[in-house]
C-alpha positions as CSV (number, residue, x, y, z in Angstrom):
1,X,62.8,79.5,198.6
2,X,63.0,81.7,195.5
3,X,66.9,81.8,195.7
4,X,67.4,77.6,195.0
5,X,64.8,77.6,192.3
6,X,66.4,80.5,190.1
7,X,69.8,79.1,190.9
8,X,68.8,75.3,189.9
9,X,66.5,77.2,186.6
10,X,69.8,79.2,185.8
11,X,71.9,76.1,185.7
12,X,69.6,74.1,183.6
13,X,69.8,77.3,181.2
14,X,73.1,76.7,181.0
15,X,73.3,73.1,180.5
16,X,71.4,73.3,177.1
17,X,72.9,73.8,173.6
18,X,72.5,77.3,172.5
19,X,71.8,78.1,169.1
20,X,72.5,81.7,167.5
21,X,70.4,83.0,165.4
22,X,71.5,86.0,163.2
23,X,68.8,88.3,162.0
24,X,69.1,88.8,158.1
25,X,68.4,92.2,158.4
26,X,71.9,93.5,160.2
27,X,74.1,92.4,156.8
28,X,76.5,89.8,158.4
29,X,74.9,86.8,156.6
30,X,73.9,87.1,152.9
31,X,73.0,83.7,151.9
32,X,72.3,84.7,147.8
33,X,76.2,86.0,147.5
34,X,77.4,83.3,149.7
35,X,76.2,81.0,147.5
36,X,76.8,82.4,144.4
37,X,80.2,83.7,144.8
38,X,82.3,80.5,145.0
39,X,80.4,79.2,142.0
40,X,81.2,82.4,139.8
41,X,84.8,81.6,141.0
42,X,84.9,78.0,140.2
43,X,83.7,78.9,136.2
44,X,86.4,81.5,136.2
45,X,89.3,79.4,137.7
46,X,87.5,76.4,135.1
47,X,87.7,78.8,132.1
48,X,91.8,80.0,132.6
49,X,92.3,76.2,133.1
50,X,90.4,75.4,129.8
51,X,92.0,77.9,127.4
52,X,95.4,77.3,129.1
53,X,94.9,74.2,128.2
54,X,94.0,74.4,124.7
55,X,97.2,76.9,124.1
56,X,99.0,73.8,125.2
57,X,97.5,70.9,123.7
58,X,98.0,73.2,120.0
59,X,99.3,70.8,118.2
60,X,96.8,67.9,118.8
61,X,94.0,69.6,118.9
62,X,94.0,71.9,116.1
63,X,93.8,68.4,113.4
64,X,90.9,67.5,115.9
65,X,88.7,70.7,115.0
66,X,89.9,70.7,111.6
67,X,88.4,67.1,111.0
68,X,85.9,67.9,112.8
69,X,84.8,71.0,111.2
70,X,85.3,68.9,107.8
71,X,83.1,66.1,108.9
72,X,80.8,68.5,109.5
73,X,80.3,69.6,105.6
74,X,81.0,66.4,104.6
75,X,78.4,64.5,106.1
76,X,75.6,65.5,104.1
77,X,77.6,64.2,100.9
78,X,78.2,61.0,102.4
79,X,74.3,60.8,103.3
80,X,73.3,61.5,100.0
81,X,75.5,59.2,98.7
82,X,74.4,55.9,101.0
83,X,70.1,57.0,100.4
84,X,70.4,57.7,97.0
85,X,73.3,56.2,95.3
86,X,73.4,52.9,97.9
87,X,77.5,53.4,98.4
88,X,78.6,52.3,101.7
89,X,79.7,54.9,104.1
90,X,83.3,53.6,103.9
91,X,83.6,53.8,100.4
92,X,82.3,57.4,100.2
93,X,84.2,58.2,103.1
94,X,87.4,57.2,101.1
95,X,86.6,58.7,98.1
96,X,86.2,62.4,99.9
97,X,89.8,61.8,101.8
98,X,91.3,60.8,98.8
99,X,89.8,63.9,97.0
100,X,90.9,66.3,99.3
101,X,94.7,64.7,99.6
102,X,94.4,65.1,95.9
103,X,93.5,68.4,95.7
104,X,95.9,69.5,98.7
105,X,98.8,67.9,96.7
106,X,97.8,69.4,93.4
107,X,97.3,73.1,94.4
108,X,101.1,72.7,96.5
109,X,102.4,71.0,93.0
110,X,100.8,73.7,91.1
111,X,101.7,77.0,93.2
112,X,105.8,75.6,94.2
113,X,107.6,77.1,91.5
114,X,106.0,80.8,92.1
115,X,106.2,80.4,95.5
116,X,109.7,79.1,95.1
117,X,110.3,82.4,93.0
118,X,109.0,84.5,95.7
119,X,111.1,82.8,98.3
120,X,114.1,83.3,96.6
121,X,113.4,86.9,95.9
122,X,112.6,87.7,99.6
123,X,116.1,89.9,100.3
124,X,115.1,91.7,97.3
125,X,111.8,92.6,98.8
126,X,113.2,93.2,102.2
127,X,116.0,95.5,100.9
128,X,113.6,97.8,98.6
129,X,111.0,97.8,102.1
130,X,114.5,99.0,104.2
131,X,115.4,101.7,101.8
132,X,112.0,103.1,101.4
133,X,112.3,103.3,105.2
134,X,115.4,104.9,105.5
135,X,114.5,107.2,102.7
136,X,110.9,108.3,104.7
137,X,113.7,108.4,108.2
138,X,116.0,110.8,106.5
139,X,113.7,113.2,105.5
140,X,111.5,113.0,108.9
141,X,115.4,113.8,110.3
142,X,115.5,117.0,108.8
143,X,113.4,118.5,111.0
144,X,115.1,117.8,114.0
145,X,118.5,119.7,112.1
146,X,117.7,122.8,113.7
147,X,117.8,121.1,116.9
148,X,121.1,119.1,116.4
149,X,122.5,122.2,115.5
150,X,121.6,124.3,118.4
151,X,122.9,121.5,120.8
152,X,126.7,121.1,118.9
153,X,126.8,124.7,119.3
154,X,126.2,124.5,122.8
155,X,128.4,121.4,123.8
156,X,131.6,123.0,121.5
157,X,132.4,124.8,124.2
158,X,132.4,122.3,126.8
159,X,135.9,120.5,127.5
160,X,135.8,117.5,125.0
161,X,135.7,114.2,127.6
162,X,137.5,111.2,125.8
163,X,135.6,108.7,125.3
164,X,135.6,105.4,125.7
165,X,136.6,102.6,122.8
166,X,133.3,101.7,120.9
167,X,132.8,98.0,122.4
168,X,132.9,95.7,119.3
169,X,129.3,94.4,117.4
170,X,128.3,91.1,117.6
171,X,125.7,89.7,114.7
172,X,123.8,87.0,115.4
173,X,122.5,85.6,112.4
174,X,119.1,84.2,112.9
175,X,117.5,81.0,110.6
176,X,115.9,82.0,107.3
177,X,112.5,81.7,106.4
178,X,113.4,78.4,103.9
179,X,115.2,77.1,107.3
180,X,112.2,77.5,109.7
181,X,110.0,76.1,106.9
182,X,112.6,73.0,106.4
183,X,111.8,72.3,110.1
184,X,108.3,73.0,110.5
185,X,107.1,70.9,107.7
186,X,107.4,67.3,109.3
187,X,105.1,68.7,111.9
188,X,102.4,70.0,109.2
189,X,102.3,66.7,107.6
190,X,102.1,64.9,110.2
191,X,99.3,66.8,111.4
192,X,97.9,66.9,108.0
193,X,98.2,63.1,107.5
194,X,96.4,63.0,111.3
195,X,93.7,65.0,110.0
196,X,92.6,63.2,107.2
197,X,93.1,59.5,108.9
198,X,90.6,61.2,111.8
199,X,88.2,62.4,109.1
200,X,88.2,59.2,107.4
201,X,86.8,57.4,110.9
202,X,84.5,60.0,111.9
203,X,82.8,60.3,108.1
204,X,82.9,56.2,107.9
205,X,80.9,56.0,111.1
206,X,77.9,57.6,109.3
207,X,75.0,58.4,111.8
208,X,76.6,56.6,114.3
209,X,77.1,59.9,116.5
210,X,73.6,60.7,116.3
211,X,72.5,57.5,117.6
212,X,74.8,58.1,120.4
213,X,73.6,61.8,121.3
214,X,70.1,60.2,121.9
215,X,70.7,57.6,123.6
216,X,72.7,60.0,126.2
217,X,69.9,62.7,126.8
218,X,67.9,61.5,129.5
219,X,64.5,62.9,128.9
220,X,62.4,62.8,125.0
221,X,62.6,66.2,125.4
222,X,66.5,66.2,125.8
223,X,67.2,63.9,123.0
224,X,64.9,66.3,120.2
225,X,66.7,69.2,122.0
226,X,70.2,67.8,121.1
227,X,69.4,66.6,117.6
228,X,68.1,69.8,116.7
229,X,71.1,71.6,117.5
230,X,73.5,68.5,115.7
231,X,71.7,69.2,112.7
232,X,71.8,72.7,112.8
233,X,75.4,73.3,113.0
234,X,75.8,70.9,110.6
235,X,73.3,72.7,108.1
236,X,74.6,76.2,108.9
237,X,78.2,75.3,108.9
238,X,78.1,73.8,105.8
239,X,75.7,76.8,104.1
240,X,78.5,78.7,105.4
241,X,81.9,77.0,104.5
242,X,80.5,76.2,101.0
243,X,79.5,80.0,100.3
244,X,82.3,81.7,101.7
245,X,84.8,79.0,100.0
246,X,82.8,79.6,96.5
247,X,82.7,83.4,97.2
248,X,86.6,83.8,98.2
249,X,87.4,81.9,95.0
250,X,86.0,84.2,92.8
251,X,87.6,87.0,95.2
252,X,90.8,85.1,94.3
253,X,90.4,85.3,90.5
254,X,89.4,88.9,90.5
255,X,92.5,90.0,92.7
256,X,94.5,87.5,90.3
257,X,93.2,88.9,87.2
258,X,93.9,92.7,87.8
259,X,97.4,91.9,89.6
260,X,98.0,90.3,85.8
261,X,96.9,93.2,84.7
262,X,99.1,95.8,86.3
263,X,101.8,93.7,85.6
264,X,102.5,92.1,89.2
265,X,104.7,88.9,89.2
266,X,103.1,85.9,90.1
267,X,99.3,86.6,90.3
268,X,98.5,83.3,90.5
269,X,99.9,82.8,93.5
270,X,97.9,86.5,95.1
271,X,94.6,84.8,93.9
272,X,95.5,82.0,95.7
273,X,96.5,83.7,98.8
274,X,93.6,86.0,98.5
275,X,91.4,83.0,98.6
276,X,92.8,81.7,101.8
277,X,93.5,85.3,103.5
278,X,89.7,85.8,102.7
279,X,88.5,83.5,105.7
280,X,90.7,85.8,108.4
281,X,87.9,88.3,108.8
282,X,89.0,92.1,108.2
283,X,92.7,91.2,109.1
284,X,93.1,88.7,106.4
285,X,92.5,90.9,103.7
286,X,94.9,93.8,105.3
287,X,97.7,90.9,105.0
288,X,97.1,90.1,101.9
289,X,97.6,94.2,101.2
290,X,100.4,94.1,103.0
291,X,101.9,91.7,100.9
292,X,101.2,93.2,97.2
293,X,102.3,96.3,98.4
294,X,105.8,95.1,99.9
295,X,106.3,93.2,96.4
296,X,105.1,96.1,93.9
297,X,107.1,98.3,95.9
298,X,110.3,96.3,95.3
299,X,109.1,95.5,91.5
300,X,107.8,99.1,90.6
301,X,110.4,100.8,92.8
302,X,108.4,103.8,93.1
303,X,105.5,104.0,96.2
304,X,102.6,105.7,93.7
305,X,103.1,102.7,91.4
306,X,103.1,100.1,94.0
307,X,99.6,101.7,95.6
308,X,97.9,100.7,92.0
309,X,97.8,96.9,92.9
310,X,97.1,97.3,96.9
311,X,94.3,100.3,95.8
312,X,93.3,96.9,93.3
313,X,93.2,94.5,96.1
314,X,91.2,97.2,98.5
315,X,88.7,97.7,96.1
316,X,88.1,94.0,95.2
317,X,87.9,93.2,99.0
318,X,85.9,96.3,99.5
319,X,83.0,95.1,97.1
320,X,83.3,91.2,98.2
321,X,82.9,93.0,101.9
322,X,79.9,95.6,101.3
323,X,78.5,93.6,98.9
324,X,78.5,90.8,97.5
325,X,79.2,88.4,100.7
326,X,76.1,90.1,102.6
327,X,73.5,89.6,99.6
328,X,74.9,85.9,99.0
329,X,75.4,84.9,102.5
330,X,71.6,86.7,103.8
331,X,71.4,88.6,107.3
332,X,70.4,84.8,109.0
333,X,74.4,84.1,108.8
334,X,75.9,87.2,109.8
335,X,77.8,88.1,112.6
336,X,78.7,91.0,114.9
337,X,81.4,93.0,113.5
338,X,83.1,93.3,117.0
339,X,82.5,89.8,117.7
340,X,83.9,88.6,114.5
341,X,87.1,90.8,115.6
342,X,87.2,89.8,118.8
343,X,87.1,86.1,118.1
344,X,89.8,86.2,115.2
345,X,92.3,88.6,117.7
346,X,91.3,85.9,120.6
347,X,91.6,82.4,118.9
348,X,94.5,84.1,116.9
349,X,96.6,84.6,120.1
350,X,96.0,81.5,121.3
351,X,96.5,79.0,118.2
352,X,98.1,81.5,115.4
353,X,97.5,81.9,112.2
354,X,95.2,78.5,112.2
355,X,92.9,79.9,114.9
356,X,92.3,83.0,112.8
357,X,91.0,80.3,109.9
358,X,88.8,79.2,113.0
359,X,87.6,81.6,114.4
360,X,84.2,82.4,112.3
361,X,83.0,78.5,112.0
362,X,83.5,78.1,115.6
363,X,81.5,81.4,116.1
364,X,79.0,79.7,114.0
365,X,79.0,76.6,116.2
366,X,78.8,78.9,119.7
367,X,75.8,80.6,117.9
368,X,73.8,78.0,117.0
369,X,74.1,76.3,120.2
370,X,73.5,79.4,122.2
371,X,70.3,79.9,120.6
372,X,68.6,76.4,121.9
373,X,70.1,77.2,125.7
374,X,67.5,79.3,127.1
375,X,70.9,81.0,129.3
376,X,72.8,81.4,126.5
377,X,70.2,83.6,124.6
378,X,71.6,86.8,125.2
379,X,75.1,85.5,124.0
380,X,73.2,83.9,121.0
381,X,72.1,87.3,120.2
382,X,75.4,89.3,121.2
383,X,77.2,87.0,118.1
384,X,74.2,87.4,115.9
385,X,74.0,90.8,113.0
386,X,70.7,90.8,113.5
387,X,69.0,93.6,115.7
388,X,66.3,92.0,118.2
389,X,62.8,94.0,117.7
390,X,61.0,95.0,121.1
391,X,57.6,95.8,121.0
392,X,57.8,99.4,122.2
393,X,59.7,100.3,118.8
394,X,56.8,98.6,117.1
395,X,54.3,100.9,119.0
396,X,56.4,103.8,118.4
């Protein structure tokens, strides 16, 4: 009797569904990494496609952010001017484009001719830069004579192996710098011109992206969230662009001023590029060295004299640096050194010389921002100067 009954109970067994169960404890399922993992890999694969993408879009973007950023320190002005003068935003709108076209075509009208000059002049600097060289290469080569010398007296007394005819030099003469500027400059104004008709819309709309931000966060909380951090980066960015723009002007006129007086040709137009070099963290102002010294060194004609004006330009920068910029600007605004370097060497290699320009208001941005987005915090502070206090120093 007992051999049907475990045969029909061991069939029925069989009949049902099974269901494994894996025990957490022997390692084969991990349910927190298998979760986790592909989303970690989706942000990476999302963040190669993103920058890829803006290397490639270059051209249209970079007017975007420039309008942007302009809007940006513009729209208090154009605030003030609708509550307290009653001018439409339009009209003020207009009148800040037309101001900054003016002023864009005034400084280019006002520093051609020097840099005309320079231009020209640009063989002369390159020639006294490729004799210095081959002066400092001829006398590093005399220390290899000995050498040389040792291994003609050893190959004299091999059998001389004729050699083969010298195959003949081809010179490929590359475009000049006033050639590559001929054909670059359509693209400039054009993106200029796209710039300011872009900054003319978004400062003419007046609050209108407010409005819009609130009316996209879902909850009360959302929508305070979201206008706190709009008017933030708009206050911080401007306190920033409108200091560092009044401090690297007077930077401009003190490299100016002692070029003039050291006798360096056009020093207008170093004041001038001091003032714009300026906003390149750290590598602008090593350019802008750079520069006096390859044009001293071809005016002078001597390396002592030409390290008076670059010694000039390093201690004008140096003091601006240390100095001047940190008691101005206050420790709320200041950034991590390496950060700061990181972000002009990153936005530099992807956008050029413009994302260098970029790179410190856009840190800005990323910083405000970071510091209303609870996950962000510790990025927030990673950008930020200042040193977080813990309370076990305070004990100490």
């Amino acid at each position: 009797m007992g051999g049907p009954l475990s045969s029909e109970k061991e069939a029925a067994r069989r009949s049902e569904p099974r269901s494994t169960t894996i025990s957490p404890t022997i390692g084969l399922v991990n349910t927190q990494h298998f979760q986790n993992g592909p989303r970690w890999a989706v942000i990476g694969i999302f963040l190669i496609l993103f920058f890829g993408a803006l290397y490639l879009v270059a051209s249209f973007i970079l007017p975007v952010i420039l309008a942007v950023l302009f809007a940006l320190v513009m729209s208090p002005i154009v605030r003030f001017m609708r509550r307290r003068l009653r001018i439409w935003e339009p009209i003020s709108a207009g009148m800040l484009v037309v101001g900054s076209l003016m002023a864009l075509v005034l400084g280019f009208y006002m520093l051609s001719d020097p840099i005309t000059n320079l231009v020209n002049n640009a063989p002369r600097y390159a020639s006294a830069v490729d004799s210095e060289l081959r002066a400092m290469r001829d006398r590093l080569n005399r220390f290899q004579t000995a050498q040389q010398e040792v291994q003609k007296a050893a190959s004299a007394d091999k059998t001389k192996v004729p050699q083969p005819d010298k195959p003949q030099e081809v010179i490929v003469k590359n475009p000049g710098l006033l050639d590559n500027a001929t054909q670059a400059l359509p693209q400039i104004l054009a993106s200029i011109a796209f710039s300011l008709i872009f900054l003319f819309f978004l400062l003419s709309s007046g609050d209108l992206f407010y409005s819009k931000l609130v009316r996209a966060m879902p909850t009360l909380s959302d929508k305070k969230r979201a206008l706190h951090i709009a008017h933030d980066i708009e206050r911080e960015l401007s306190r920033y662009l409108f200091t560092i723009t009044l401090i690297n002007v007077c930077l401009g006129i003190a490299v100016g001023t002692c070029l003039w007086w050291v006798g360096m040709p056009t020093p207008i137009v170093f004041g001038a590029l001091a003032t714009l070099l300026n906003f390149i963290p750290y590598l602008g102002s090593l350019m802008g060295m750079a520069l006096v010294g390859v044009i001293a060194l071809a005016d002078f004609g001597s390396v002592s004299e030409a390290l008076v004006p670059v010694l000039l330009y390093l201690a004008c920068t140096t003091m601006e640096g240390q100095f001047l910029t940190p008691m101005i600007v206050g420790r709320r605004l200041e950034m991590n050194a390496a950060a700061v370097f990181l972000s002009v060497a990153f936005w530099g290699w992807i956008w050029g010389v413009v994302g260098m320009f970029l790179a410190v208001p856009l840190m800005v941005c990323i910083k405000v921002f970071a510091s209303y987005i609870e996950p962000l915090a510790a990025f927030g502070d990673f950008l930020s100067a200042e040193q977080p206090r813990h309370p076990d120093e305070d004990d100490d």
